[in-house]
N, C-alpha and C positions, 0 to 999 in steps of 0.2 A: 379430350384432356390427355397429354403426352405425360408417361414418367420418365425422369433423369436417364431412372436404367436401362440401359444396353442385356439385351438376350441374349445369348449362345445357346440355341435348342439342340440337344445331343440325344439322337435318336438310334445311332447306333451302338452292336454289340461291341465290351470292346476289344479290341486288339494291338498286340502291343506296338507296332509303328503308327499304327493310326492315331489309337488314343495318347501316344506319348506325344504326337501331333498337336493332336486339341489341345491337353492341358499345357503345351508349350504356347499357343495361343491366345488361352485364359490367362496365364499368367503374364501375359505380353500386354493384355488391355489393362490386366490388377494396375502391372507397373507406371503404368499411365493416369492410373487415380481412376478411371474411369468405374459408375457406380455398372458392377455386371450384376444380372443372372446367370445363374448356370441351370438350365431346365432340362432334368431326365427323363426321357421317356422312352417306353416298347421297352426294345433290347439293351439303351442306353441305359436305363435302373442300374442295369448289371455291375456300373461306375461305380457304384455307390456301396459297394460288397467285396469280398475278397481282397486280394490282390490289389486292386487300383483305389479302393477304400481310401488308406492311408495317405497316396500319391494324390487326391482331391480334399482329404481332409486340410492341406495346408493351406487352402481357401478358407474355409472359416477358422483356424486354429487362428489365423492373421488377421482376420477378418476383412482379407480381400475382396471374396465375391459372397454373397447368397447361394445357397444351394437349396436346387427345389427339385420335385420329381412330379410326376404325375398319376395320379393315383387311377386303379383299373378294379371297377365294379368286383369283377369275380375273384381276383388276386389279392389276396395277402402276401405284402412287400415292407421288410424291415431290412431300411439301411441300416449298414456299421457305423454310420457317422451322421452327427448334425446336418439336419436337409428336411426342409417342411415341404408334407404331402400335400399337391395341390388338386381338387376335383376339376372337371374339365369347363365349369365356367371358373372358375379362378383362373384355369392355363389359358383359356382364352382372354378375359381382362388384360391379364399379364403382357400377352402376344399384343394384346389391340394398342396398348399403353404403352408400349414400349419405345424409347428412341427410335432404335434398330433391332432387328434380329438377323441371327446366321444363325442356319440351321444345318446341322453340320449329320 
């Protein structure tokens, strides 16, 4: 069983050319209607904090994409923004289910 959604898995830490990259990206499929995830993982969480927080918060503020993260046995991880924790058979479902993935 396929879902609608399109995945962008983001697994890297970020940095400012590269992540200003992605979310130009993200925003490139929103504009196209297309239903996305945006799935953080590892160093990629980091998205979801600080600095780049508010620059991915305009994803659900619009409610362009979904934002999800992936959640790590030993770590405690509180994004600054709306983004549901996934365990690793949920990120997998997600992954198997999905249209597409780039993993970026």
């Amino acid at each position: 069983m396929r879902s609608d959604a399109w995945v962008i898995h983001i697994a890297l830490h970020p940095d400012e050319t590269v992540s200003a990259e992605m979310l130009d990206l993200v925003m490139a499929g929103a504009s196209l209607d297309l239903p996305l995830v945006v799935l953080f993982s590892g160093g990629g969480r980091d998205h979801l904090r600080g600095g780049w927080a508010s620059r991915w918060r305009q994803l659900t503020d619009f409610g362009l994409a979904r934002l999800a993260y992936q959640l790590e046995d030993d770590v405690v991880f509180r994004p600054e923004m709306p983004a549901e924790g996934l365990d690793a058979t949920k990120v997998e479902m997600l992954l198997e289910h999905a249209r597409g993935v780039l993993k970026l």
